[in-house]
N, C-alpha and C positions, 0 to 999 in steps of 0.2 A: 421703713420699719424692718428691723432683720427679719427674718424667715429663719424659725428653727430649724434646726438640721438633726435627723435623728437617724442617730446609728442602729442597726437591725445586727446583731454576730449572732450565728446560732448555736445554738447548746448543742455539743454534739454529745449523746447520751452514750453511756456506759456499757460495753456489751453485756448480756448476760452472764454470771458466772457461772450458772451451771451445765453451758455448751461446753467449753473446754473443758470442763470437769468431765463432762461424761466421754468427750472425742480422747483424752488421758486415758480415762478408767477400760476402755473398750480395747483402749492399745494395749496396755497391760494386762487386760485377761489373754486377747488372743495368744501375744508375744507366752504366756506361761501354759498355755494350752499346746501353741507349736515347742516347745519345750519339753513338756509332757510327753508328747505323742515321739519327738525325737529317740526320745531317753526310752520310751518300749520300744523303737523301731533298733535300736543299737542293742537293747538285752534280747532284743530276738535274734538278731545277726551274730551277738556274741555266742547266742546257745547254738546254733544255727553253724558256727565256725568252730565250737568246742566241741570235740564228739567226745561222747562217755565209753564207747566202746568202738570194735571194728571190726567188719561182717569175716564169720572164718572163713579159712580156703585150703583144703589139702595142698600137699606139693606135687607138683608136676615135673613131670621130664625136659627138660630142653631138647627141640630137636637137634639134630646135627652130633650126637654125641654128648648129650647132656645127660648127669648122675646127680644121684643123692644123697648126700651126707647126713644122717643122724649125728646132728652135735650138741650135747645135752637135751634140752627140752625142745629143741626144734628140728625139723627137718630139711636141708639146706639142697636147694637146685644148683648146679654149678654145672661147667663146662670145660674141658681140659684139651688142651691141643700144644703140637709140639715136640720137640726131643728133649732128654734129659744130656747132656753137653757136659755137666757137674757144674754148672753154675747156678746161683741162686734164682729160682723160678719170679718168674711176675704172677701178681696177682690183678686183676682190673678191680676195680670199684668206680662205675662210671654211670650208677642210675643216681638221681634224684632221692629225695625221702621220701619212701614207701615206694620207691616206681623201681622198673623191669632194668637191671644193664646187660644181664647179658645179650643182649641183642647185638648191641657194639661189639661183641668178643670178635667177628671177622676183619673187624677194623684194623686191631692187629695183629694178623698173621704175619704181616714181615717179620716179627719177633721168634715164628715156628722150628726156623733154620738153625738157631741158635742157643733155646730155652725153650721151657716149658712155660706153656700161660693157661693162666687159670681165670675165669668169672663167674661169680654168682649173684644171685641174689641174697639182701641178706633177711632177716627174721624179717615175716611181717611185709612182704613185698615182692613183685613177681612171682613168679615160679614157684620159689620155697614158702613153708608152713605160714599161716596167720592163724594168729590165736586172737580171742577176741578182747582178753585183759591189755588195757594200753601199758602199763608197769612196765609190759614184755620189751615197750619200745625206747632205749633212752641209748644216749650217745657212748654211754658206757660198756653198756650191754653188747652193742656191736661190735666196741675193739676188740671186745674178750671175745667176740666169735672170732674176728678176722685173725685172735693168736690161734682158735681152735681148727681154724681153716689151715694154718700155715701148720700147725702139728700135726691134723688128723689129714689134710688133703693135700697140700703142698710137700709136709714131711720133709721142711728142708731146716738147718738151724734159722736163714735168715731168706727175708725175701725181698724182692723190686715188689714196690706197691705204687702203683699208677692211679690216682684218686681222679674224678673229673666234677669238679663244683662242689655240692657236697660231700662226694666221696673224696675228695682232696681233704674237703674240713674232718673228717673220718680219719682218714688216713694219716694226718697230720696228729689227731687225736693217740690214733696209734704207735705212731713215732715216740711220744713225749710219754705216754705210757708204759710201753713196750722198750725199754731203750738197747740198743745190740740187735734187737730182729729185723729192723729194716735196710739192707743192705745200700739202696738208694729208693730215692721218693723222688717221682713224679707226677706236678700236679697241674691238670689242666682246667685254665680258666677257675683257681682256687676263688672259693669265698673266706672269709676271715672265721678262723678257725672256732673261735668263738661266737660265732654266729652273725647275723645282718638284724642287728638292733634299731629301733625307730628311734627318733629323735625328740620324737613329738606324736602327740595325739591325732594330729593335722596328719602326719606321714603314716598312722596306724591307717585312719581312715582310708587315704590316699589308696596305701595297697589295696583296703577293703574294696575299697567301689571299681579297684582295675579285675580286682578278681569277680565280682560280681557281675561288672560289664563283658568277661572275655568268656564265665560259662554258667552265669544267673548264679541264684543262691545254693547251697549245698544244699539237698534235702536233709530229713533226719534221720532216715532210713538208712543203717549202715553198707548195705549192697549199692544202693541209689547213690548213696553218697561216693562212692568206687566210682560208680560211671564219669558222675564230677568230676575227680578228681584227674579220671584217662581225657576227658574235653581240655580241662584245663592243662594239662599239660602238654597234648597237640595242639592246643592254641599259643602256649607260649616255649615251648622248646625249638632253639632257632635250627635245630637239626635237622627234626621233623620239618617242620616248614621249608626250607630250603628243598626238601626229596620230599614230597606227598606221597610216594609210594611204600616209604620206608618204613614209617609203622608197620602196614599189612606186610610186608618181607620181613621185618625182623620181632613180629609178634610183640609189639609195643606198646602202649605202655603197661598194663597190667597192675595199678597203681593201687594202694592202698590208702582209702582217707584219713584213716583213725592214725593209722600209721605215720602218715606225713605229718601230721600234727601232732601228732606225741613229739615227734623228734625234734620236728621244730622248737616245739616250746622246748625241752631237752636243752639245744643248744644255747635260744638265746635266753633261758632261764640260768646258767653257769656264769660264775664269777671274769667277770670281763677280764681277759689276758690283758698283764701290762709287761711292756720291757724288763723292770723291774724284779715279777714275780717267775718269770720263767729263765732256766737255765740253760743257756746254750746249747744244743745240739752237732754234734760232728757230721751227721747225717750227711753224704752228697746228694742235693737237693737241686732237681732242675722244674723251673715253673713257666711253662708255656700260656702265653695270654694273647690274647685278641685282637686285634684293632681297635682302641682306644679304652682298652680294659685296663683298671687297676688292680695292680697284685697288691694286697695287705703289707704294711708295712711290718706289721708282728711277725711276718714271717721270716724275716731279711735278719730280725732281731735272734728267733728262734732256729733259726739254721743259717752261721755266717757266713757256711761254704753255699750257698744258695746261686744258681746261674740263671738268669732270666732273660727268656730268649721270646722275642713279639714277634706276632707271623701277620702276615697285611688280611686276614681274614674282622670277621665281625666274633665275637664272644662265642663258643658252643660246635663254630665251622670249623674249628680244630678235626673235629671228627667227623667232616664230611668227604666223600668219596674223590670228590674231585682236590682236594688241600692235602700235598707231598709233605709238605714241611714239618709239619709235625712228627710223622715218621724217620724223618733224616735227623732230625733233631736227638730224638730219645736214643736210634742206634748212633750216635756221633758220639751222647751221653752217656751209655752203659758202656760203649768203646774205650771213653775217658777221654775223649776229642775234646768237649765241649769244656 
């Protein structure tokens, strides 16, 4: 007699549907919660990076020979050394935005023998006046001082203008402004004259969190915010860093926060230079650059007589104690060697 055979398969039951629904629902609050909290953590960093104003400061003397210029609404620190030869005087412009250059001015004295050289600070920075209106500070504002520097304190029809990083994007500003006052431009370690634009939101950030990781967040305290600004720029000025003593010897940096940032945005809030929209320049133009630094290509565009000459240094060591080159360089250049 067959024997039944019985097959047993078991039901496998359906999961819940209202697990996944809630393990979904939970991802998506948190996921809009960390969203949330992001988006005040970045309106505070932005307010936190935008100052509305910038603590005042009388102007001071430079040691070593340092005077003062009343030029319009400001009162300007500068420094003057050298003979009068009958050649066109140098000027320096070699601080940062809102920071101290004359400190550099002994840098170069090889220039003493044969010109007069001049450094200041300009509005809003080091030594000279800070007013606490930011308006005070735009990129415009300051070429119009550096004509008032070259009429009221240079007193020459045209000058040698030595810019270094931003003071180069200044001083090129000035060139294209100014056109007949600048006898020759020299620019070290230039940044592009129209400023260093982010590309992305990603690269806004980026800088944000190196400057937060190299001297925490700004306060909102405009004096407080000063201090800031002197960390962060002994932390990233490769000058400083190479000499540790040389801030304290040359009374460094003395930085303005409101000020850096004004000017910042100043620059890279201007209509992006294109080949195009600018006119050639006759200018003798020598640009000294770094060890693996690039010179702006606008510039090559905007001054065709342009010489560029690479020293085996790193970015900024242009100006330090121990690097000849760049000295033999500018007098080879103002010689007409170069």
């Amino acid at each position: 007699m067959p024997v039944p055979i019985f097959l047993y398969i078991p039901c496998m039951s359906a999961p819940p549907v209202e697990q996944p629904r809630r393990f979904y629902a939970t991802v998506g609050a948190a996921a809009v919660i960390l969203l949330f909290l992001a988006s005040l953590f970045l309106i505070f960093l932005t307010n936190r990076f935008s100052p509305t104003a910038t603590a005042e400061r009388p102007p001071s003397v430079a040691p070593a020979g340092g005077s003062v210029a009343y030029l319009g609404d400001f009162a300007i620190s500068y420094r003057a050394t050298g003979v009068d030869r009958g050649r066109p005087p140098v000027i320096l412009l070699l601080g940062g935005p809102g920071e101290s250059g004359i400190g550099y001015h002994d840098r170069f004295r090889f220039l003493d023998s044969s010109r007069r050289v001049i450094s200041y600070d300009p509005r809003g920075s080091g030594r000279s006046e800070v007013k606490a209106s930011l308006s005070h500070y735009t990129l415009g504002a300051l070429a119009g001082e550096l004509e008032s520097m070259r009429e009221h304190v240079a007193k020459a029809e045209s000058v040698v203008v030595i810019g270094r990083g931003f003071g180069a994007a200044l001083a090129v500003r000035y060139a294209r402004d100014y056109p007949g006052r600048v006898d020759r431009l020299i620019l070290l370690s230039p940044m592009p004259p129209d400023g260093i634009r982010y590309e992305s939101i990603t690269d806004l950030l980026g800088e944000t969190a190196r400057a937060i990781m190299t001297a925490g967040i700004p306060p909102a305290d405009p004096a407080a915010a000063d201090r800031w600004q002197d960390r962060y720029t002994l932390a990233t000025d490769h000058v400083l860093r190479a000499e540790p003593m040389l801030a304290a010897r040359l009374d460094l940096p003395r930085a303005s926060y409101g000020t850096a940032r004004s000017l910042h945005t100043s620059l890279v809030s201007s209509r992006k230079w294109t080949p195009r929209d600018l006119t050639p320049l006759p200018t003798a133009t020598l640009a000294l650059a770094g060890k693996d630094e690039t010179v702006p290509g606008i510039l090559q565009a905007l001054f065709p007589e342009m010489t560029t000459v690479r020293a085996d240094a790193q970015p900024d060591w242009l100006l330090s104690a121990q690097h000849h080159a760049m000295a033999e360089a500018i007098l080879q250049f103002l010689e007409g060697a170069v």
